[in-house]
N, C-alpha and C positions, 0 to 999 in steps of 0.2 A: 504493500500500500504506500510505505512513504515513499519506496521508487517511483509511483505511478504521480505520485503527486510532485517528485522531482521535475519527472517529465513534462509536466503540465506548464513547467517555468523555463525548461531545457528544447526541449523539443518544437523546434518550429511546426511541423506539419501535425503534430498532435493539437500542441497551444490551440494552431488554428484551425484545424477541423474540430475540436471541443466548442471553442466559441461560436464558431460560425453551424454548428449543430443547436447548441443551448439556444442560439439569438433565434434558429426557425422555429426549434419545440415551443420558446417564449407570444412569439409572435402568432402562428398558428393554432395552439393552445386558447391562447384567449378569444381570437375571434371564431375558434371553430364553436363555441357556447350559445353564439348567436344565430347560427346553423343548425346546432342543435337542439334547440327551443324553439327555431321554427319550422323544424320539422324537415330541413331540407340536408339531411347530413349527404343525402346523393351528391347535393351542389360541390362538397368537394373533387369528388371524383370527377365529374363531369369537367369542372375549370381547368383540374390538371391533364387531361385527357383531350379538350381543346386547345392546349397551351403548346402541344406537338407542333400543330400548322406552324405556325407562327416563329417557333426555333426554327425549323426547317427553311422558313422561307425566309426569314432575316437574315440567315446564311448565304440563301441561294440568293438574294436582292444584292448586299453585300460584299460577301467571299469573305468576311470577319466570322470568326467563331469568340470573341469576345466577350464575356460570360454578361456584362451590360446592353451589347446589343441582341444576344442573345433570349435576356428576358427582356426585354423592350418587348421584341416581336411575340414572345409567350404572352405577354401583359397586353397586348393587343388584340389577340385573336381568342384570350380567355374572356377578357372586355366584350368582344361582339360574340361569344358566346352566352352570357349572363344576358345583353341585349335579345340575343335572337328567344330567351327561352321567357323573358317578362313579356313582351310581343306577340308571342305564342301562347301564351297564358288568358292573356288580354283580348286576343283579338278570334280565338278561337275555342271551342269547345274541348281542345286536350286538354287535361288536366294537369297538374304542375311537376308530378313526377314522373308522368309519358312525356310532357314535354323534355323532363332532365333526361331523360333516356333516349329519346329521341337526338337529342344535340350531343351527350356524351359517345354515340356511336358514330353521327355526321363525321364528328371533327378529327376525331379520332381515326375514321377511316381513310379520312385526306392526307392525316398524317401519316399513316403509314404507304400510302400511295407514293407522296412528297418525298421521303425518306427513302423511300427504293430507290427512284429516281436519284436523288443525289446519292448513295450508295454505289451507283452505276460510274460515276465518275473517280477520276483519278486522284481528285486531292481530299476523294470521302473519308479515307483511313484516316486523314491528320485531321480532320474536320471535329469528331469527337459527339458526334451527334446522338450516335444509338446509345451514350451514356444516359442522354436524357432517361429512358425508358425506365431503365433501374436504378439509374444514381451513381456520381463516382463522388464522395466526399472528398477523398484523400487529394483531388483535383484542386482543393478552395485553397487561395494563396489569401492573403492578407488584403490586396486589393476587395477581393469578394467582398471577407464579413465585413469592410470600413461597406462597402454598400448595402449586404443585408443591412446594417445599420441605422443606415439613416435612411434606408425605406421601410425599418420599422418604426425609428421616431416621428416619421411621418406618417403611420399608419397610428401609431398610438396615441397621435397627437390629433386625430380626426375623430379615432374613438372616443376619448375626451371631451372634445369639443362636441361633437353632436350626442353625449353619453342618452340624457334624456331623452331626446327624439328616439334613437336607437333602442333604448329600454320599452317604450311605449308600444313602437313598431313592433316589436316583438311578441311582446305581450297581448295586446289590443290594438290592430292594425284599422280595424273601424272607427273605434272610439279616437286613435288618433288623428282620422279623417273630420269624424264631427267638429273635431275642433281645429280645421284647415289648416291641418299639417299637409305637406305633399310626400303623401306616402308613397307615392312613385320615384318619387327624388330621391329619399331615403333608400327607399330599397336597395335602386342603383348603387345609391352612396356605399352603402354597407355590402354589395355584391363588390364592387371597387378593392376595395378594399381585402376580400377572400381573395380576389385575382391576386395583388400582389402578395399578400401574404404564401399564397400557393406557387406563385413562379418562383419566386427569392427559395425554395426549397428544393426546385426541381432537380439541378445540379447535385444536390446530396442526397437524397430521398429517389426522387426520379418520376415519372408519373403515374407508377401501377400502384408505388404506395405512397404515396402522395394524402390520397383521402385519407389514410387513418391517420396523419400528422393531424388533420383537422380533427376528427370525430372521437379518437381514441380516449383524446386528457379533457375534453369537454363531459365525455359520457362518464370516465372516473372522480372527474370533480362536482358532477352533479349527485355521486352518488352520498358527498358530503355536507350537504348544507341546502337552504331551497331558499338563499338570496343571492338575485345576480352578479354583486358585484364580490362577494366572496369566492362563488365559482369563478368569475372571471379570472380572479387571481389563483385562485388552486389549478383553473387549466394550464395556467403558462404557467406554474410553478410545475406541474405536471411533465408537459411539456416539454420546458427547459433541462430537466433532471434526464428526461426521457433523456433527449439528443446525444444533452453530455455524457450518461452514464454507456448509450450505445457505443458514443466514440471512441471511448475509452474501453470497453471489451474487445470490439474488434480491431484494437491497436495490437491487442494483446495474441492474437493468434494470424497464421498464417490465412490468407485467401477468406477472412471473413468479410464481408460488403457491407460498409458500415448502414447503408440501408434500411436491412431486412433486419439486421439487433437492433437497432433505434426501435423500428415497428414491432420487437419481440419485446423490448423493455417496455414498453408502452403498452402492451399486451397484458403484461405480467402486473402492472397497476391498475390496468383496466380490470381486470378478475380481481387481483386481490381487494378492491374497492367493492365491486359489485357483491362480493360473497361476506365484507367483514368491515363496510360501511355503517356504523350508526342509524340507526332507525328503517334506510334503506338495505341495507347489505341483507343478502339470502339469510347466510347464517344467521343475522341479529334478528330478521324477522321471522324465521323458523323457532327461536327461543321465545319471542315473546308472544307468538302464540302458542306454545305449548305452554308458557304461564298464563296465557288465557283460557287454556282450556283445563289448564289442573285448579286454577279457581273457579272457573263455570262447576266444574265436576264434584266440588267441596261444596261450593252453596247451594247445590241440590240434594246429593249426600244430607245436610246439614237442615234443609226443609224435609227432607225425609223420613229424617229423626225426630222431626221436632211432630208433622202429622201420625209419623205410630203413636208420637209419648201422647199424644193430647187427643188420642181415640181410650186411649188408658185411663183420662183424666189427672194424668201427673205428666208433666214435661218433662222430669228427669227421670222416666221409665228408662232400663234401658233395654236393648233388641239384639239379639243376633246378626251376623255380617250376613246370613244368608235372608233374612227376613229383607232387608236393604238391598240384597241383588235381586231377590224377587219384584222388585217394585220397579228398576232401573238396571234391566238387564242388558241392556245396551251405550248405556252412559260408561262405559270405560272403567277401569280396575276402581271399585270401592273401598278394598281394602287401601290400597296407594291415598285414597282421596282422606280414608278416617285418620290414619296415620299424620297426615299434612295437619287434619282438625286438633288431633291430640298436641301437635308439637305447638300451635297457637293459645292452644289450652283452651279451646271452643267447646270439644270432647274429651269425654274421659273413659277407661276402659275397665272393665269388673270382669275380670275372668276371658269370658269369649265371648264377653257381649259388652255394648257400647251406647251411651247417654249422653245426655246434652249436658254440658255446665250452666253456671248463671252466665258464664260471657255468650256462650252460644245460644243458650236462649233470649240474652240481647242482641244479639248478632242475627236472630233470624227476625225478630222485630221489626232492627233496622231494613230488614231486607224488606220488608212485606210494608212500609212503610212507603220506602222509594217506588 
């Protein structure tokens, strides 16, 4: 470990594929939350999937493979993609996820058309294109992340600025009409906005996994908390950890792409969130209804006792554990549920039979009260 962290100070191409991984997980992380609250987590996939043409043809316009004019031409053809599919939404009867589907196959098909084509030529080998697809991290020089950079502070510095509108839109996209917001504007705005955050990635990530840099640390940090601006921050902390901690395993072995570990660490938070998240996580919610159900199964138990004792004319009659399954022979282990009663000191037990106390006959009171 402390060698690894040596590295992090020593090592050029580590330093800066760490950083320039962390600054995408940071950047994508947060804005993927707004994608995923409104339900469009395709829209990643789909930008970085039309973000192809656009490399391709920046090249081919060109003859720069320049990692700037590069996403230039990504940032423009993912732009008139987000366009072609609000259009398509708007002006016709597909619906917004055929629409996504619909544009993420177009563009994507152009691009690989495009890409054969310049593949055919002689200077495609130096070209570096087909990296797009998968991602070559270990590629990002320092020029790169100074510009991930500052097209994240200008990506973060728009979230900010329009945070409100953005929270509304998201939220209640009518409601923020009645009160003449231009929720079309916004939309744009904040599709705008996934474009860059999605091309400044493509280079390290690539475009098949792309989408889950958006959807992965948004779906884990939603599984923490249910206010936006908390997720926001636990996405790109998500996020960021993601990139970094990728970059740094696949430093660590031979022929690993630093890509596909980013999207495996990102994985690995997304589960362990979904399964061992607070109030949401499987596991927590598998516990607290089985304490729903071991107290559902004590307060009837506990009315059960209390109807024998008071057909007897004495409440602290006590009964047999088999007189109590005859009544609720399907309510779940009774002996498990008197047991729970005894340890609260509700019941108490004489031999092989079992009575109510004075707490549990105020306890069933209270019950028949409420």
């Amino acid at each position: 470990m402390l060698e690894i962290l040596q590295s992090l100070f020593t090592d050029y191409t580590l330093r800066t594929v760490t950083l320039g991984t962390g600054l995408i997980g940071l950047i994508s992380g947060a804005l993927g939350c707004f994608a995923l609250l409104r339900r469009q987590s395709l829209l990643g996939d789909t930008i970085s999937h039309a973000a192809l043409p656009g490399v391709v043809l920046a090249f081919m316009i060109t003859g720069s493979r320049a990692p700037l004019v590069l996403v230039i031409g990504a940032a423009i053809t993912g732009w008139l993609a987000t366009l072609v599919i609000i259009n398509i939404v708007r002006y016709t009867r597909i619906k917004e996820d055929s629409a996504l589907g619909l544009a993420l196959s177009t563009f994507f098909g152009v691009g690989i058309v495009l890409l054969t084509i310049v593949n055919r030529q002689p200077e495609a080998s130096k070209a570096g294109l087909n990296n797009f697809l998968f991602g070559q991290a270990a590629a990002l020089i320092q020029r790169d992340v100074i510009t991930i950079g500052v097209i994240g502070l200008i990506v973060f510095g728009a979230l900010i600025f329009f945070w409100k509108e953005l929270k509304l839109l998201t939220f209640d996209s009518e409601f923020a009409a009645s009160l003449n917001f231009n929720t079309q504007r916004l939309e744009l705005i904040l599709m705008s906005m996934l474009v860059f955050a999605i091309v400044i990635g493509l280079q390290t990530v690539g475009v098949i996994l792309m989408s889950a840099m958006i959807v992965a640390p948004a779906a884990a940090a939603r599984q923490w908390t249910n206010k936006l601006e908390i997720m926001v921050i636990i996405a790109a902390l998500f996020g960021a950890i993601s990139g970094m901690i990728g970059a740094i395993i696949s430093s660590l072995g031979t022929g690993l792409s630093t890509g596909p570990v980013i999207v495996l660490v990102m994985t690995a938070i997304a589960t362990f969130s979904l399964l061992f998240a607070p109030a949401r996580g499987i596991i927590w919610q598998n516990i607290a209804m089985r304490r729903k159900g071991r107290r559902l199964r004590q307060s009837l138990v506990l009315a059960d006792l209390y109807e024998l004792a008071t057909e007897h004319g004495d409440p602290y009659y006590i009964h047999t554990i088999e007189a109590l399954e005859a009544m609720r022979p399907l309510s779940g282990s009774v002996r498990y549920a008197l047991q729970g009663l005894v340890d609260q000191g509700l019941v108490t037990k004489q031999g092989q039979e079992w009575g109510l106390t004075k707490a549990g006959v105020a306890a069933v009171h209270a019950q028949q009260s409420d």
